[in-house]
C-alpha positions as CSV (number, residue, x, y, z in Angstrom):
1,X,0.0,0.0,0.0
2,X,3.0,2.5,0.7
3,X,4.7,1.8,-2.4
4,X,1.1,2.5,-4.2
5,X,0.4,5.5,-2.6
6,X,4.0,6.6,-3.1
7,X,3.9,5.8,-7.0
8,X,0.6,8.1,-6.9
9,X,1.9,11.3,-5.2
10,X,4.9,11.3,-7.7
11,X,2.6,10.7,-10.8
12,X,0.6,13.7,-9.0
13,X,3.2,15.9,-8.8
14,X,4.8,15.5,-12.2
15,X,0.9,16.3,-13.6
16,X,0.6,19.8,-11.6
17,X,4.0,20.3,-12.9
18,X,3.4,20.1,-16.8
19,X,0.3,21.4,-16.4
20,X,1.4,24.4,-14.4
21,X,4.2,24.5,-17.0
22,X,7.0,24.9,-14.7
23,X,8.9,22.7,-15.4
24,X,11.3,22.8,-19.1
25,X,10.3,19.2,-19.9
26,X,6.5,20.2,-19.8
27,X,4.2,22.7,-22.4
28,X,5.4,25.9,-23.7
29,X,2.2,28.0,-23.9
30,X,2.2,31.7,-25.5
31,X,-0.1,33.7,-22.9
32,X,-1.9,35.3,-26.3
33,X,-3.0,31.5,-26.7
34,X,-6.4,30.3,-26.0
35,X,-5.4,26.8,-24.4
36,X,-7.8,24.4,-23.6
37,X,-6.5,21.7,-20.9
38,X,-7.4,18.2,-21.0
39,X,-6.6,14.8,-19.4
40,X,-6.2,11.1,-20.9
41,X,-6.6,8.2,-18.4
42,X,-4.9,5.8,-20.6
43,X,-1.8,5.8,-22.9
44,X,-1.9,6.5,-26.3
45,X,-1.2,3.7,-28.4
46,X,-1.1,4.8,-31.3
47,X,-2.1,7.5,-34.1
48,X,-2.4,5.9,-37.3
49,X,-5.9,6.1,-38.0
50,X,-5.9,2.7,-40.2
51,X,-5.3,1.2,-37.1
52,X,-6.9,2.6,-34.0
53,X,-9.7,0.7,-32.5
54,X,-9.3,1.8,-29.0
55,X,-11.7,5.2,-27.5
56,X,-7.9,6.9,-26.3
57,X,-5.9,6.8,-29.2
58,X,-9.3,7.5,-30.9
59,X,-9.6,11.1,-28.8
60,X,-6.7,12.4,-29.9
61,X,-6.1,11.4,-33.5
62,X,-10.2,12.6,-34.3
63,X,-8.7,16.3,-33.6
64,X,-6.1,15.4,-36.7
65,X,-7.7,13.5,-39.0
66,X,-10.9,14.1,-41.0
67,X,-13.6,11.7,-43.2
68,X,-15.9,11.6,-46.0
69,X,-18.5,12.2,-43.5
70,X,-19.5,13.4,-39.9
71,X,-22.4,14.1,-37.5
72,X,-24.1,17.4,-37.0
73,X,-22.8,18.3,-33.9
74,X,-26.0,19.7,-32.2
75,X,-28.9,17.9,-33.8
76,X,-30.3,15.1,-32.5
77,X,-31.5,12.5,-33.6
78,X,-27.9,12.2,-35.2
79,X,-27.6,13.3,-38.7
80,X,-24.4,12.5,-40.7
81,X,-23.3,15.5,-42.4
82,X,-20.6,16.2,-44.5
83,X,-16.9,17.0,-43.8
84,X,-14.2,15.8,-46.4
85,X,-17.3,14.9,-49.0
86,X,-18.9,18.2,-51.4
87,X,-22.4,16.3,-50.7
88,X,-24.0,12.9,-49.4
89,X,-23.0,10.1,-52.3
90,X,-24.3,9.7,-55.5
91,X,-26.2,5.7,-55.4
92,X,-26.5,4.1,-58.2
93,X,-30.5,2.2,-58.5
94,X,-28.8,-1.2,-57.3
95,X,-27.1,0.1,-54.4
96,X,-24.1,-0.9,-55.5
97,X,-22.0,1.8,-57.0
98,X,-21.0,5.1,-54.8
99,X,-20.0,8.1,-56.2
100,X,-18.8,10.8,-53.7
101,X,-17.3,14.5,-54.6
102,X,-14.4,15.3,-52.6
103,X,-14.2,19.3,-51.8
104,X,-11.4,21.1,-53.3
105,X,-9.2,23.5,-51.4
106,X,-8.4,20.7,-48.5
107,X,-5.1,20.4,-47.9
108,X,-2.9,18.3,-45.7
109,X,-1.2,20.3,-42.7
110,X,2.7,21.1,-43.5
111,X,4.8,18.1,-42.7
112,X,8.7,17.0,-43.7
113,X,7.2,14.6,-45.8
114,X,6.3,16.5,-48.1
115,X,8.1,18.5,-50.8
116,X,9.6,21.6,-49.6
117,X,7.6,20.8,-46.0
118,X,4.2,22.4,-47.9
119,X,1.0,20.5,-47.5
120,X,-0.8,19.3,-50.8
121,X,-4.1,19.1,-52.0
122,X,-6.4,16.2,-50.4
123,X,-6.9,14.1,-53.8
124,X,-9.5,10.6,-53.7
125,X,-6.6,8.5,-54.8
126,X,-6.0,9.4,-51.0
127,X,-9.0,7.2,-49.9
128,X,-7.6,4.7,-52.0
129,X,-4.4,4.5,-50.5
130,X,-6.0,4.6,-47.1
131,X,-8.3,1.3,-47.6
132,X,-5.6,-0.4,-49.6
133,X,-3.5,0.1,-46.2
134,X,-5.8,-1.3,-44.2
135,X,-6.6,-4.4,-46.9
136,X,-2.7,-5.1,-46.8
137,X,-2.4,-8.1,-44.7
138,X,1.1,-7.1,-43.7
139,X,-0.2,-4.2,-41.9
140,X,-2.0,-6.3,-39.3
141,X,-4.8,-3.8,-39.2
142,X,-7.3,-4.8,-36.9
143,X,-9.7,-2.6,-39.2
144,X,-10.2,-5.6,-42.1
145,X,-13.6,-5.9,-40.6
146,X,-14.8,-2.7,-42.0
147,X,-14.1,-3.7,-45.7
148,X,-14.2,-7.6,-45.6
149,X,-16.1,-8.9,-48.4
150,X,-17.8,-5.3,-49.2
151,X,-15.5,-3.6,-52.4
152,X,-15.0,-5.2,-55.6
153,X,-11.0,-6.2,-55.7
154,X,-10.2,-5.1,-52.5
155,X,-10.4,-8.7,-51.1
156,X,-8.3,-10.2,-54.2
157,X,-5.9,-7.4,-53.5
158,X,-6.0,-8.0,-49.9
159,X,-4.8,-12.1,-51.2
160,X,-2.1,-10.4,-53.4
161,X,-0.4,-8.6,-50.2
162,X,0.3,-12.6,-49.0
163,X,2.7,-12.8,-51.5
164,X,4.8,-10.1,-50.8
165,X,7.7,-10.6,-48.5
166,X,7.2,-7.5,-46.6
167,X,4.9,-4.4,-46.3
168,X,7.3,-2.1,-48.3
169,X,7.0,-4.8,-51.2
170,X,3.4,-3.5,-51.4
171,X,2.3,-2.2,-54.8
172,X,-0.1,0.0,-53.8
173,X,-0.9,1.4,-57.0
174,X,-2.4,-2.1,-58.4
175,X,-6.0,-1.6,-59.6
176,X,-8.6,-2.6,-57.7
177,X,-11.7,-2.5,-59.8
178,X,-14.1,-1.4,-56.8
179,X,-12.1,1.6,-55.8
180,X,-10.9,4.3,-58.5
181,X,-10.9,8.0,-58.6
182,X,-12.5,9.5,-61.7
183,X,-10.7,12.5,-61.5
184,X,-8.7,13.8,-58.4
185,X,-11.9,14.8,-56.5
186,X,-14.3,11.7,-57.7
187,X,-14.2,8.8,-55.7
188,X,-16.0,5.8,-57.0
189,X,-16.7,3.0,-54.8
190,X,-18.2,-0.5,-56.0
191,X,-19.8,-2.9,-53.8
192,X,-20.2,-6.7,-54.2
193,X,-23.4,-6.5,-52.4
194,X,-25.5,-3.9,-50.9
195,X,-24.5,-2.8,-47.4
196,X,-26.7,0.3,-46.1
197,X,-24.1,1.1,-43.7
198,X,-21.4,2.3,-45.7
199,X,-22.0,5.7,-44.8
200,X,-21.5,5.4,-41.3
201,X,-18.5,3.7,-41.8
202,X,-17.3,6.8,-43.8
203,X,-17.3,8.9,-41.0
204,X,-15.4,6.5,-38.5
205,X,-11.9,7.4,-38.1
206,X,-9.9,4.1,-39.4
207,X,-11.4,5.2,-43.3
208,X,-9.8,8.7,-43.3
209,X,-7.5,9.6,-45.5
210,X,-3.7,9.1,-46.0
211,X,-0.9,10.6,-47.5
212,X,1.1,8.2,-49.4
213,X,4.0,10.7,-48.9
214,X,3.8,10.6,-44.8
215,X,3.8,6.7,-44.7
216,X,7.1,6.2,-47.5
217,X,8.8,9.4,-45.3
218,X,8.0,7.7,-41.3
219,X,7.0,3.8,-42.3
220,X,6.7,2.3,-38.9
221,X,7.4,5.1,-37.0
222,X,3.7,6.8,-38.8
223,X,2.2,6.0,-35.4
224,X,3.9,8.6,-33.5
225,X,3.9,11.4,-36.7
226,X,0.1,12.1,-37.7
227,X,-0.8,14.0,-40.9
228,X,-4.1,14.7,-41.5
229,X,-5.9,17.5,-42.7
230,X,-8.2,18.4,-39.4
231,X,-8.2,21.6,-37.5
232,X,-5.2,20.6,-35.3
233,X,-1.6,18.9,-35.4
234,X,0.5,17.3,-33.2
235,X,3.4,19.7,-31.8
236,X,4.8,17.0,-29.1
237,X,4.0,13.5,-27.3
238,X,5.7,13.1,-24.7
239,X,5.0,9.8,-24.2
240,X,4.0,8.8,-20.7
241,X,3.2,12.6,-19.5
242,X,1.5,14.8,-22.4
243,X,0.1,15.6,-25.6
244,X,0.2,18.7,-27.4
245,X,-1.6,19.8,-30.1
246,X,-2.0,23.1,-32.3
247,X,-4.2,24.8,-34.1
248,X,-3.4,23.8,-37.7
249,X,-3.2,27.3,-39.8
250,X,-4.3,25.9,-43.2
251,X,-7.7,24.4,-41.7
252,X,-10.1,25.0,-44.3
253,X,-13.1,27.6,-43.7
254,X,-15.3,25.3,-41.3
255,X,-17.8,27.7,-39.4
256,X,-20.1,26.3,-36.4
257,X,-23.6,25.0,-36.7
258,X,-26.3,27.4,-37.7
259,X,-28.7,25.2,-36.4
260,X,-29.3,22.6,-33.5
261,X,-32.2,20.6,-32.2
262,X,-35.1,21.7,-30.1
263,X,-33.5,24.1,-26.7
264,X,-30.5,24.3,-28.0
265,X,-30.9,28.2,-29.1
266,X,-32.0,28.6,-25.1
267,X,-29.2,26.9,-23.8
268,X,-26.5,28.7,-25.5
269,X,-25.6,26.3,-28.0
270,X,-25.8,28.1,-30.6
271,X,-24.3,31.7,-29.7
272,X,-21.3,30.9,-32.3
273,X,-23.4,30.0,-34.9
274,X,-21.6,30.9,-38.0
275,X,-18.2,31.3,-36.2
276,X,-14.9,29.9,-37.7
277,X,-13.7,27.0,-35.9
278,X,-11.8,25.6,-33.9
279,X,-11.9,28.7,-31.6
280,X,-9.2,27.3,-29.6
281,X,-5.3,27.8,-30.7
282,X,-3.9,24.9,-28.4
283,X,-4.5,21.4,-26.7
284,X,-2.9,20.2,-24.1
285,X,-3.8,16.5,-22.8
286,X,-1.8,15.3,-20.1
287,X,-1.6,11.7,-18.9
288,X,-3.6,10.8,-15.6
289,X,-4.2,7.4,-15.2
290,X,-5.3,7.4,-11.0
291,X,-8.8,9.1,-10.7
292,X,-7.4,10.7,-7.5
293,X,-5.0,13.4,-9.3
294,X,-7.0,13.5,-12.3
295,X,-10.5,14.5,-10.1
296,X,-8.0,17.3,-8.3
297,X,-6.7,18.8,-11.3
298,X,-10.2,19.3,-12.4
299,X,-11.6,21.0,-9.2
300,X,-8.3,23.5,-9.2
301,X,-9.3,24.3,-12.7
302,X,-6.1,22.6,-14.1
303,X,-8.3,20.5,-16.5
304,X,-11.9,21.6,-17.7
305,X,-13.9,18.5,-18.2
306,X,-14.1,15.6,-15.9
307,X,-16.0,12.2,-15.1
308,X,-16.8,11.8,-11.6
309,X,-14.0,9.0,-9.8
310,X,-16.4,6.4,-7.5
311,X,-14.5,7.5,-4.4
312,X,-16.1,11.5,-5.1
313,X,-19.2,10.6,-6.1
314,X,-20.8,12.0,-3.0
315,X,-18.7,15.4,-3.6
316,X,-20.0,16.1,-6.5
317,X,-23.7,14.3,-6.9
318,X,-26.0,14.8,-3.7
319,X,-29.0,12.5,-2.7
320,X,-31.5,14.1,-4.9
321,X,-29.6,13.4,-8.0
322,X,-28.4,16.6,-8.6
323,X,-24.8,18.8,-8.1
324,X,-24.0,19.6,-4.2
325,X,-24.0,23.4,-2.9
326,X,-20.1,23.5,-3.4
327,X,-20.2,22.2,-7.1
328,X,-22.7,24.9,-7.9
329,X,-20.8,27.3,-5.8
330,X,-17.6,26.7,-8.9
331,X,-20.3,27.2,-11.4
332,X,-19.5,23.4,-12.7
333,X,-22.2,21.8,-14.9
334,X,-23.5,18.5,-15.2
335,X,-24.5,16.7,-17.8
336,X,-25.9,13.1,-17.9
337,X,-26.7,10.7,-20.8
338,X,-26.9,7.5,-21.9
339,X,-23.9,5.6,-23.5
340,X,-24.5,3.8,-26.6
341,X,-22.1,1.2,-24.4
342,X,-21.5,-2.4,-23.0
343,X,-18.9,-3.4,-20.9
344,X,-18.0,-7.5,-20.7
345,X,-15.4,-10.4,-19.1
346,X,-14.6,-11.6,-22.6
347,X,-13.5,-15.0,-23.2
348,X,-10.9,-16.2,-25.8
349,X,-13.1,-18.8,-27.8
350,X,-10.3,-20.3,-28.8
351,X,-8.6,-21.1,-25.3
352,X,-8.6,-25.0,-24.5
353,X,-9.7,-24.6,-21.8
354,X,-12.8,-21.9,-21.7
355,X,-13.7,-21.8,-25.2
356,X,-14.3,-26.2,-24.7
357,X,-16.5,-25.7,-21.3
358,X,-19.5,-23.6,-22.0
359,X,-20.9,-24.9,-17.8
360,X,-17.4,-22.9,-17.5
361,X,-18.4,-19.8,-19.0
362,X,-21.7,-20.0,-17.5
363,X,-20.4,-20.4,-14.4
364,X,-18.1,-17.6,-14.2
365,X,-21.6,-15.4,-16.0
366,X,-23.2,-16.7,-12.7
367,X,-20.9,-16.2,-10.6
368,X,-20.3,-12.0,-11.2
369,X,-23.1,-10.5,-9.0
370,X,-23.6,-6.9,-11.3
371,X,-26.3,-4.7,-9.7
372,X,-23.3,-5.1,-6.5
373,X,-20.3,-4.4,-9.3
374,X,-22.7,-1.6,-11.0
375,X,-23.1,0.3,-7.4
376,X,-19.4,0.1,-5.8
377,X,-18.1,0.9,-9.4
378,X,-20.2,3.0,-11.0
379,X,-22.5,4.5,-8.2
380,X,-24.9,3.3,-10.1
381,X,-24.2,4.8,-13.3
382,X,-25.3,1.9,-15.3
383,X,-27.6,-0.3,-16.3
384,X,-27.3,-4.4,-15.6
385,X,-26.4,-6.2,-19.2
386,X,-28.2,-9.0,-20.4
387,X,-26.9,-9.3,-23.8
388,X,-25.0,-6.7,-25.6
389,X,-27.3,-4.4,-27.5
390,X,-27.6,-1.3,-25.5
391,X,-30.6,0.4,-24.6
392,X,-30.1,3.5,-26.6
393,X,-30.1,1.1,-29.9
394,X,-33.1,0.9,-31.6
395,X,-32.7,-3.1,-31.9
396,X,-32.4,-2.8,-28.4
397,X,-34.6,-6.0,-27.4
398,X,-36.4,-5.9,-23.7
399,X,-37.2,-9.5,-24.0
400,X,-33.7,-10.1,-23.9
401,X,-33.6,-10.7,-19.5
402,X,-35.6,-13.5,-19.8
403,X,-33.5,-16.1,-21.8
404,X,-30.0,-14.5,-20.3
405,X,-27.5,-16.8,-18.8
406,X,-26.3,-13.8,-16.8
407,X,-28.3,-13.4,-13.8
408,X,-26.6,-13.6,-10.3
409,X,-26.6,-17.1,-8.9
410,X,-23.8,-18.5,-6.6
411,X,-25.4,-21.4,-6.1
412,X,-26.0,-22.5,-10.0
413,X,-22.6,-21.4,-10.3
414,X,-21.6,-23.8,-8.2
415,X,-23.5,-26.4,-9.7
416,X,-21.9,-25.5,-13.1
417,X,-18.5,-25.6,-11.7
418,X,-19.0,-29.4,-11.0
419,X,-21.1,-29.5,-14.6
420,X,-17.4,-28.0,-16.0
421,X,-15.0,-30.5,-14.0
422,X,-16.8,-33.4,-15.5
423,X,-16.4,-32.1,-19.3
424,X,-12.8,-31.1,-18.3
425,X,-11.9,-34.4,-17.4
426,X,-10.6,-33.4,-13.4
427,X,-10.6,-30.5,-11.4
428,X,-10.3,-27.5,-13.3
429,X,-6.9,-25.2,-13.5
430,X,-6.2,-21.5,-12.5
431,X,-7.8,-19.3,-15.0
432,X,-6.4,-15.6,-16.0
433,X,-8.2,-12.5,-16.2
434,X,-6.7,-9.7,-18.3
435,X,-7.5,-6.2,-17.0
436,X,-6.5,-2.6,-18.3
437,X,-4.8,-0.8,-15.7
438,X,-2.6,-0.9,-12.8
439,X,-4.3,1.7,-10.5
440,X,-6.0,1.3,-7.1
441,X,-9.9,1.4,-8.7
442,X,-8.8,-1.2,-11.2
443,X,-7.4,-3.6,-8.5
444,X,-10.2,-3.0,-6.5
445,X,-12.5,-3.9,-9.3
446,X,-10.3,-7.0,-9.9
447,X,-10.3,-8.0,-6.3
448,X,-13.9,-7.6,-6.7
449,X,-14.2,-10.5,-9.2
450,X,-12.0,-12.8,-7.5
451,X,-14.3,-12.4,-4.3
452,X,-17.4,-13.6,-6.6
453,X,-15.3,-16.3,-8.2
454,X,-14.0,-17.6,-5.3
455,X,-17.7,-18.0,-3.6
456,X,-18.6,-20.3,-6.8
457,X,-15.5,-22.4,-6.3
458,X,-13.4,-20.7,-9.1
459,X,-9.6,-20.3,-8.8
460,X,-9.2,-17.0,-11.0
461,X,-5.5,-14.7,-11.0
462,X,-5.8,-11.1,-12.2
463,X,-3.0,-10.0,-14.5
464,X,-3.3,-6.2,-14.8
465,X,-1.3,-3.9,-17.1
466,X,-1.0,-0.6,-19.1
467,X,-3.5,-0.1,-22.2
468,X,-0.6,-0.8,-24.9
469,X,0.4,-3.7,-23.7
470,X,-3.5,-4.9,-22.8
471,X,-4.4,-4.3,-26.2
472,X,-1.6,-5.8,-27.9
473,X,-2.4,-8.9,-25.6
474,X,-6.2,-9.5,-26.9
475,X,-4.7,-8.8,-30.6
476,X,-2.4,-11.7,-30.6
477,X,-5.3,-13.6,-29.0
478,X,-3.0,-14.4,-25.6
479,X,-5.7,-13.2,-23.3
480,X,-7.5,-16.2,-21.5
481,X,-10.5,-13.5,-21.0
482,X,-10.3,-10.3,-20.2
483,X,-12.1,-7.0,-19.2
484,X,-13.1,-4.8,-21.8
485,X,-16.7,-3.0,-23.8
486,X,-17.5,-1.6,-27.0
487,X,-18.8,2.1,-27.8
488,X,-20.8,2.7,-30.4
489,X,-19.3,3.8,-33.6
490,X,-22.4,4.6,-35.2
491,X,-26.1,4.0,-34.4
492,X,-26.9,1.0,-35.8
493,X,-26.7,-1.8,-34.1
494,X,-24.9,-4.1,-36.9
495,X,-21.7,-2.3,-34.5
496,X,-22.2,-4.6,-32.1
497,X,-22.7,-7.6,-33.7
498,X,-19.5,-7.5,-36.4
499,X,-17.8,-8.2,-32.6
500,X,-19.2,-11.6,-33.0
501,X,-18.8,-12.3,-37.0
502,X,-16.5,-15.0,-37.1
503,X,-14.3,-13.2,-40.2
504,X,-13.6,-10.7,-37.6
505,X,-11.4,-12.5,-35.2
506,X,-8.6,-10.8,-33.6
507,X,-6.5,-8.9,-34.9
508,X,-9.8,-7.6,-35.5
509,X,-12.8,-6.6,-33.6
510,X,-14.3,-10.0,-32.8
511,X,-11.5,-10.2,-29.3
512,X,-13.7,-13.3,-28.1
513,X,-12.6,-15.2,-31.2
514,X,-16.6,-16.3,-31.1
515,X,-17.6,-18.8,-34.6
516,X,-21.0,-19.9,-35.3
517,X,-22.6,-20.5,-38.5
518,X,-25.9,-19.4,-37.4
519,X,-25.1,-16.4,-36.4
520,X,-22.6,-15.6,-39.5
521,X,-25.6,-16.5,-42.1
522,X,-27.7,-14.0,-39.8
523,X,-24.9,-11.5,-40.0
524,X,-24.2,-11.7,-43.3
525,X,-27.9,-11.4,-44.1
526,X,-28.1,-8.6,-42.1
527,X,-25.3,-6.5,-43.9
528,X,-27.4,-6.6,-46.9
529,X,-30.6,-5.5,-46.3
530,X,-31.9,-1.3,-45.4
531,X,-33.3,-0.3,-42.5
532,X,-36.3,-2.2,-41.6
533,X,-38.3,-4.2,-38.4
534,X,-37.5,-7.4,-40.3
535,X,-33.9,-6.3,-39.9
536,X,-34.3,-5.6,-36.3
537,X,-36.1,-8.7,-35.6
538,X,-32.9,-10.4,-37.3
539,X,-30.5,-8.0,-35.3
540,X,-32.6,-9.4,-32.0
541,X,-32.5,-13.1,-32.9
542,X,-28.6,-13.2,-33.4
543,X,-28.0,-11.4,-29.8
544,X,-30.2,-14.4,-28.6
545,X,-27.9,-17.0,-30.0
546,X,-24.3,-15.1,-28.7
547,X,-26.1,-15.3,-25.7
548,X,-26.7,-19.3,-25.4
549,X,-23.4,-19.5,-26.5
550,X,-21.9,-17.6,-23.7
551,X,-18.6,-16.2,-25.0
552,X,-18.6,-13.4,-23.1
553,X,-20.3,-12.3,-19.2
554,X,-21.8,-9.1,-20.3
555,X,-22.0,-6.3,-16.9
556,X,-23.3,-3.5,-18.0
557,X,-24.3,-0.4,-20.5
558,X,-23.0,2.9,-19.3
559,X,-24.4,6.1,-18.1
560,X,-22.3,9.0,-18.6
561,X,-22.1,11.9,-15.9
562,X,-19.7,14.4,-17.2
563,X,-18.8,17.4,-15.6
564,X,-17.2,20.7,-17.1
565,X,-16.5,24.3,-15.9
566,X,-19.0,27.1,-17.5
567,X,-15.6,28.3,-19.0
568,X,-15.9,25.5,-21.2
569,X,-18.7,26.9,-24.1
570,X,-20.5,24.5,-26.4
571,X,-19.8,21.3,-24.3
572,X,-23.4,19.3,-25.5
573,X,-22.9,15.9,-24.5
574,X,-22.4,13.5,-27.8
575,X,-22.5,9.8,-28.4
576,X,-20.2,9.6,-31.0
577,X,-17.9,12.3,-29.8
578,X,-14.8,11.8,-31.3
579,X,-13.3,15.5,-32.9
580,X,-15.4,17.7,-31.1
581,X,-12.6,19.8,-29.4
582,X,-12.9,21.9,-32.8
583,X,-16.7,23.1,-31.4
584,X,-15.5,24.4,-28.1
585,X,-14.8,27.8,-26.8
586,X,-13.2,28.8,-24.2
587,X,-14.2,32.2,-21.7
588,X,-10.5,33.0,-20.8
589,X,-11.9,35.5,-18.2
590,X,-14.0,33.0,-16.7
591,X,-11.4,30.4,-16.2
592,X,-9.2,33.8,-14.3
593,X,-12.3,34.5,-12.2
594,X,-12.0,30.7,-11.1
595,X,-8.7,31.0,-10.1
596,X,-10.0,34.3,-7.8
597,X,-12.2,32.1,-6.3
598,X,-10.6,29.4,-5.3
599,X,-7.7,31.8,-4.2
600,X,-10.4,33.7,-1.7
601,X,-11.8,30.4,-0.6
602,X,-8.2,29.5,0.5
């Protein structure tokens, strides 16, 4: 316990240092800048976009990279809009051919890479490049999912890349029929089948464009050197302690939303209507992974936005629901909403010893008491998962309790355990949970589980560790099962269930390794068909066979209580909030009154 709490007052300290920016190793801020301060509580793995599957990595590189497509920011229900496309796509009658405008007069922000350090024109053959990336098997993207199956050639090119010896061996500029520009700002795209989705896939973050030029100047070393054409750059990552990023100067004209959904006009969300964005000139995200320091810097103003830690619930929330006297004294708001989120114990299908035992897997599901986990972990910021669409879906299926192998029950879970010694053959081995983190709340949590496993008769070890290596872990499948969930990427449920497609397995999304027919003809079905409640029906009966199957003990969907100082402008909470920073503006004489009055409270 000493050398915890020892390992946490020194990560504290070096946070209020590069924060504070006295100290040479930390931020450099011009005091002319408008600086908006932020916090990470996980490390960065990574910002290549053609591979980044994780929310962290995800936050960052969003405020650099761009797509074809994005939401309205204020309207809800959410409306995909433009960004990198003139106008929606052109469809051909049989659905199968896209033609999409790309807007002229984008242009990549200034980099080495490219000739005489000036960025060029965004050109389709940029797209190209990108997908073709992702389709190169050498590249290990865990992104194949996205395009598996959908574009004429890309799959045959995708074969091609096996005979190469190595990823630099890559011809890149081989024809793939399903994927050519027309000119340098028409992108065609052919589809082998129908697949309503498409669009919301061209406005998640893995299918935005690439140089060519950045990934011949950096190769593997891309990850740490982003170059995108959003409305900020990276200046410095300092890996381990901060990010920085600027306002890039050749950001195209984007202004703010002239228009928002019912209240928004009354709530001040649209007082920059019309405004050129981003509004802010620098970001500064420092890495805090204990909830202790992190919660602090928020409350001295050191960061503006903050969840609320388990351990200061009762600081900031009060019995009615609502924010306590002394968080209304700061002027801190609160806003609440429901994730489009479910959190899981995953199990690696292809283990010899879980993925053989389903009265194993069931009895560990039995054996995790939630509504317990949901109120020391969450304060009761969730709600109990019985399969894994989440409520804010409109698959979502309320039937879905009833036939759930996932309610609390020691005592069946008991009974399984014998059930799982018999088809193991003996008495069953120590099993290995895989869990993000290394801080006290994660430990807890872990303690948590080995308390409920230990009551069904379950020998269970945790193994914690930092995000990288956690996520490299599940990628090479060496995971036994692990803790982890899935946010929405968009709002169709079809998001959910590509975690389960059997085409999908790691290094893709599908961690659990799960394979059943059924469910893949149900899938693959589904991809094909519009909007519909004969689609939803389908979307419902494929959650009901993961869930006999058991390859995964799903917890819980999320409910988000985020807090932020009024300093912050334009903060309206957003499901799919990736590359939002750009919205935000910051009252600079607010954030100095703050400091006043925590000054005079002192």
């Amino acid at each position: 316990m000493g050398f915890a709490l020892k390992l946490l007052s020194t990560a504290f300290t070096i946070v209020l240092l590069l924060v504070a920016g006295c100290d040479n190793s930390g931020p450099v801020v011009d005091s002319n800048e408008v600086v908006s301060y932020g916090a990470l509580s996980a490390k960065v793995r990574g910002l290549d976009p053609g591979d980044i599957g994780d929310t962290t990595s995800s936050a960052v590189a969003s405020q650099i990279f761009e797509c074809l497509y994005q939401y309205n920011y204020l309207k809800r229900p959410y409306k995909l809009i433009t960004q990198l496309a003139q106008d929606m796509p052109q469809v051909s009658d049989d659905g199968l051919t896209y033609t999409i405008r790309i807007k002229k007069g984008v242009y990549f922000a200034d980099d080495h890479c490219f000739e005489g350090g000036n960025g060029r024109e965004l050109k389709a053959d940029d797209f190209i490049f990108a997908w073709k990336r992702i389709a190169n098997i050498k590249y290990l993207s865990k992104n194949w999912w996205i395009f598996d199956g959908r574009i004429v050639g890309l799959d045959e090119f995708r074969e091609y890349t096996k005979t190469c010896k190595s990823r630099a061996e890559v011809d890149y500029s081989r024809p793939v029929e399903g994927l050519t520009a027309r000119d340098d700002h028409t992108l065609v795209i052919k589809l082998k089948k129908p697949w309503s989705q498409i669009t919301y896939l061209l406005a998640h973050l893995p299918t935005a464009p690439i140089a060519k030029e950045a990934v011949d100047y950096y190769g593997k070393d891309i990850i740490n050197h982003p170059v995108g054409t959003g409305p900020f750059k990276l200046k410095l990552w300092h890996r381990g302690s901060y990010i920085e990023l600027v306002r890039n100067p050749d950001f195209r004209g984007e202004v703010y939303p002239c228009e928002g959904a019912a209240g928004d006009l009354e709530n001040g969300y649209l007082a920059d209507a019309g405004r050129r964005i981003p509004m802010i000139d620098r970001v500064v995200l420092v890495l805090v992974q204990e909830d202790p320091p992190r919660w602090f810097l928020f409350l001295q103003g050191k960061i503006e936005t903050s969840g609320i830690p388990k351990d200061n619930f009762n600081e900031a929330i009060d019995q009615k629901g609502v924010l306590t006297a002394d968080m209304r004294k700061r002027n801190i708001h609160l806003r609440i909403f429901r994730d489009p989120s479910t959190y899981w114990l995953g199990f690696n299908m292809e283990d010899d010893v879980l993925g053989r035992n389903k009265p194993l897997r069931e009895a560990i599901s039995c054996a995790v008491d939630r509504e317990k986990y949901i109120e020391l972990f969450t304060n009761n910021r969730g709600e109990v998962a019985y399969g894994f669409i989440p409520p804010l879906m409109k698959a979502y299926d309320p039937q879905i309790k009833q036939m759930t192998k996932g309610t609390y029950n020691p005592e069946k879970a008991r009974q399984l355990v014998k059930q799982a010694e018999a088809v193991y053959g003996g008495k069953l081995p120590r099993l290995t949970l895989s869990m993000a983190g290394t801080d006290v709340v994660a430990r807890q949590a872990g303690q948590f589980y080995r308390r409920c496993f230990k009551n069904a008769g379950l020998d269970i070890q945790i193994d914690y560790m930092d995000w990288p290596t956690f996520q490299n872990k599940i990628k090479t499948k060496s995971a036994q099962f692990f803790s982890l969930g899935w946010i929405a990427d968009y709002p169709d449920a079809e998001n959910f269930l590509q975690l389960f497609y059997s085409k999908n397995a790691s290094p893709g999304p599908n961690n659990f390794n799960y394979s059943n027919p059924e469910f893949d003809k149900i899938y693959e079905q589904i991809a094909v068909m519009p909007d519909s409640p004969e689609r939803t029906e389908l979307y419902r009966k494929a959650e009901r066979i993961v869930v006999e199957d058991c390859p995964a003990v799903f917890l819980l969907h999320g409910v988000a209580y985020v807090l932020h100082h009024d300093w912050v402008h334009n903060y309206k909470p957003h499901a799919f909030g990736y590359g939002l920073t750009k919205y935000r503006r910051i009252d600079t004489a607010k954030r100095a009154a703050y400091k006043e009055l925590l000054r005079a409270s002192r």
